[in-house]
C-alpha positions in Angstrom: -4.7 4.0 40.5 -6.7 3.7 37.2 -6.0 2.2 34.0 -5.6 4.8 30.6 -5.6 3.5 26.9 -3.7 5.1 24.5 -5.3 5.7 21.8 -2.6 5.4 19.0 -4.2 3.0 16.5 -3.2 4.1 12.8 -7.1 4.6 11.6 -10.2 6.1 13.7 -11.6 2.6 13.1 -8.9 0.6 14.9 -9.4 2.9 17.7 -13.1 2.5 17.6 -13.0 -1.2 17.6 -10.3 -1.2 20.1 -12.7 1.1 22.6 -15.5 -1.5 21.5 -13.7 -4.2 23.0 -13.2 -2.1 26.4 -16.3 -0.8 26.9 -17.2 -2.0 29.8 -14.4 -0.8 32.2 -14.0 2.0 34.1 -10.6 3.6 32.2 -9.4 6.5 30.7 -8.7 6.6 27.2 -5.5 9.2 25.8 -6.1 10.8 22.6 -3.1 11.7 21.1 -1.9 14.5 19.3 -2.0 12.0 16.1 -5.5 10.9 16.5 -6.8 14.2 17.4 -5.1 16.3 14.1 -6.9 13.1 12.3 -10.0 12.1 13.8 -10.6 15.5 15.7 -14.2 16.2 17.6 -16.0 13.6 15.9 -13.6 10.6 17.6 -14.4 12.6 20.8 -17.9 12.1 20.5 -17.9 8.6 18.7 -16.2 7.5 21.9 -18.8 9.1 24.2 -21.6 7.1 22.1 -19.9 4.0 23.1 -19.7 4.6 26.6 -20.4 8.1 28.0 -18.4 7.1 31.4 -15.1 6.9 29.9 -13.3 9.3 31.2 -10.8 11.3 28.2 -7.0 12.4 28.5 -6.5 15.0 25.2 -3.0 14.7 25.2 -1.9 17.5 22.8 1.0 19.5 25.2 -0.1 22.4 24.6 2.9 25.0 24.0 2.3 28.6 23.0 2.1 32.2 23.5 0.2 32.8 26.9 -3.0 34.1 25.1 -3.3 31.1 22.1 -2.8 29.0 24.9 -5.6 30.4 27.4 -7.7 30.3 24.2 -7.0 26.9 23.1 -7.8 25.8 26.8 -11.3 27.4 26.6 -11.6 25.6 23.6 -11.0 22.1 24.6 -14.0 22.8 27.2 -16.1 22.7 24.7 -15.1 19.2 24.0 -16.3 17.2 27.2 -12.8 15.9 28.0 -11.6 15.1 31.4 -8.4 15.7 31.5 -5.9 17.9 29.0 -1.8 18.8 29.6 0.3 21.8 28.2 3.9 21.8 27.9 5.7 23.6 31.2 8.7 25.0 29.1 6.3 27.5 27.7 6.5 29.2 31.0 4.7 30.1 34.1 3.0 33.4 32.7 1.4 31.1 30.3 0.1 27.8 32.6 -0.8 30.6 34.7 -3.4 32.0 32.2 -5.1 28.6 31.1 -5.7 28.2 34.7 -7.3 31.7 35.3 -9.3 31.3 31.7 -10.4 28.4 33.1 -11.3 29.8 36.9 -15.2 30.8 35.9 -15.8 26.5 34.7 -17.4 24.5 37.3 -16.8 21.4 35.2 -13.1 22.2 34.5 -11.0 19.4 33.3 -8.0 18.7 35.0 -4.5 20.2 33.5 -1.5 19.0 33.9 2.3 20.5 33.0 4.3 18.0 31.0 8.0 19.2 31.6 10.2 16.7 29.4 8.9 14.1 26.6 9.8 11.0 27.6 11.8 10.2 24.2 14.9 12.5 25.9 17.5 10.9 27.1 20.9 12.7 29.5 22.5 13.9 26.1 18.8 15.6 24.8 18.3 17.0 28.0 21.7 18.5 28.5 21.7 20.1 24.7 18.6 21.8 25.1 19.1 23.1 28.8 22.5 24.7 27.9 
């Protein structure tokens, strides 16, 4: 089991300083869908510089037409990140096509299907799924 960092902070700074402080252990750090719209590919690589060995969870749940999604995917290689997630309700034609887009990578990150948010609760879940 290994330890991830979310990193939620309300600037790039605290986030920076925050990574700063846990340089030195072998974790992952989450980049949110926040800190990503915000701090984008430059908070990507400003992490790197502080320790290349981190390894990064881009947590944006990707959900999309099969094709925007397969290209998004392609995208986020160019990146360096470890680790990325889409969101399962967009459907198996489309999780299916960000994994063949992403076939031909040797250094593929790994993807995973997030199929509820964790804010639902019984009555959520039951008024979308009817």
């Amino acid at each position: 089991m290994e330890l991830c960092v979310a990193l939620d902070l309300p600037t790039m700074q605290d986030n920076l300083e925050l990574i700063e402080k846990i340089k030195y252990y072998p974790i992952w750090l989450k980049v949110g869908l926040r800190s990503y719209i915000r701090d984008g590919k430059p908070f990507i690589d400003a992490i790197k510089v502080i320790n290349p060995d981190f390894k990064i969870f881009l947590d944006l749940k990707l959900y999309d037409i099969p094709n925007t999604m397969a290209d998004s995917a392609e995208s986020i290689m160019g990146l360096g990140v470890h680790m990325f997630n889409v969101h399962a309700s967009a459907g198996r034609k489309a999780m299916a096509e960000v994994m063949k887009r992403l076939q031909p990578y040797d250094n593929r990150p790994l993807v995973l299907a997030v199929t509820a948010l964790t804010s639902f609760d019984e009555n959520e879940f039951t008024h979308i799924c009817v």
